[in-house]
C-alpha positions in Angstrom: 21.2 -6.8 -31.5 24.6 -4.4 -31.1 27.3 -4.3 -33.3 30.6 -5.4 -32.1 31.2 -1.1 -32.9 28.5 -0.6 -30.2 29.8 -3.4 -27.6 33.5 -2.2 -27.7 32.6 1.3 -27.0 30.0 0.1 -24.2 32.5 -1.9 -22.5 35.4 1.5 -23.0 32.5 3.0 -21.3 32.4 0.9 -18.5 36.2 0.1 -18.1 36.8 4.6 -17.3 33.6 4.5 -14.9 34.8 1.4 -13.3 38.4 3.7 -13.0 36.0 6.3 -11.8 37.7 8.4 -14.6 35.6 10.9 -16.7 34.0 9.3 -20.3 35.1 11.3 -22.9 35.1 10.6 -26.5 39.4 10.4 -26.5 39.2 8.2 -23.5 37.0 6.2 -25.2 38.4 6.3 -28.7 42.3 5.6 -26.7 40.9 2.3 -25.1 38.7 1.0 -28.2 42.8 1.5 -29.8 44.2 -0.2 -27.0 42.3 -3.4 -27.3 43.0 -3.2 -31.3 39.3 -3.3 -31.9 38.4 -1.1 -35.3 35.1 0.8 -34.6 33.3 4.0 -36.9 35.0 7.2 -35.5 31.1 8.3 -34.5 30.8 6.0 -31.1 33.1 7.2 -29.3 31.7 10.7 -29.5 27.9 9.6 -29.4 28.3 7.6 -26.2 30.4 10.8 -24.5 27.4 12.8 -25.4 25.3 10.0 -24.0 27.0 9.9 -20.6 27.1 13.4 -19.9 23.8 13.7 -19.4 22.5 10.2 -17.4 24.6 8.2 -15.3 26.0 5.0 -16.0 25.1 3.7 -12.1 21.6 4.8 -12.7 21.8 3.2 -16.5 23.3 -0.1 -15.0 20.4 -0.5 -12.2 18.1 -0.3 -14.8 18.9 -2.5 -17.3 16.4 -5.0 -16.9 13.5 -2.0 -16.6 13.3 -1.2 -19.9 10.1 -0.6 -22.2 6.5 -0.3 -21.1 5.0 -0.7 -18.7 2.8 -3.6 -17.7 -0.3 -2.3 -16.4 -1.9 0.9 -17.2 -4.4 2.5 -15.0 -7.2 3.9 -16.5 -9.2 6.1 -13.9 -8.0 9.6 -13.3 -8.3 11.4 -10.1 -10.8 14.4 -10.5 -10.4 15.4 -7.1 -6.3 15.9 -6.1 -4.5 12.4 -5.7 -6.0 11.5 -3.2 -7.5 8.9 -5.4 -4.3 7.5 -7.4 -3.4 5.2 -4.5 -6.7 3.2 -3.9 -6.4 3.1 -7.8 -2.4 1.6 -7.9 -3.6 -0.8 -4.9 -6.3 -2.1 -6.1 -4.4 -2.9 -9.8 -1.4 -4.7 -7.3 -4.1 -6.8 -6.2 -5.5 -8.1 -9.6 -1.8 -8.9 -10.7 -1.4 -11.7 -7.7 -1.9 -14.6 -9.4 -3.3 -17.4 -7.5 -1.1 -20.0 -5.8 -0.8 -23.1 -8.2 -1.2 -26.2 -5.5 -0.8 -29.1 -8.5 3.2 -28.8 -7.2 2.2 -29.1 -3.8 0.4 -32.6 -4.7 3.2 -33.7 -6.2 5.8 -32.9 -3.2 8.2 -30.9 -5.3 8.5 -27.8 -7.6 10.0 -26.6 -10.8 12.1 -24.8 -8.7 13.6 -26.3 -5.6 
């Protein structure tokens, strides 16, 4: 859960990309000021340091992709990669699930 330290400097963040101006810590720290939100002095500098090295456009797209991942596959390829893609196709296939038809009976869905 973020602090309301963490969400105001997030959103400073966001505001100067938006601007396509640079995200520095004094940028940061001058609109966290502006908006008369009181956050630790450390923020400001820790998300600068942050941003210089990703970027926010790649950190926006993926939001949602975060943590593990879902299925791991467990045969290696002893011979090149040549093997890998059989491998990732056949684990695709597996995670179809099949089509539920109880909705179908019914004439509608969950979801229409």
């Amino acid at each position: 859960m973020s602090t309301p330290s963490e969400l105001a400097t997030v959103y400073a963040a966001l505001i100067l990309h938006d601007d396509c101006i640079a995200i520095t810590a004094e940028k940061i720290a001058a609109l966290i000021k502006a908006a008369g939100v009181e956050v630790e002095s450390y923020w400001p500098s820790l998300f600068a340091k942050l941003l210089e090295k990703k970027s926010v456009d790649d950190l926006i797209m993926n939001v949602g992709s975060g943590g593990g991942s879902g299925a791991v596959t467990m045969a290696a390829p002893s011979a090149g990669g040549a093997a890998a893609a059989p491998a990732a196709a056949a684990v695709e296939e597996k995670q179809e699930e099949p089509k539920d038809e109880s909705d179908d009976d019914l004439g509608f869905s969950l979801f229409d």
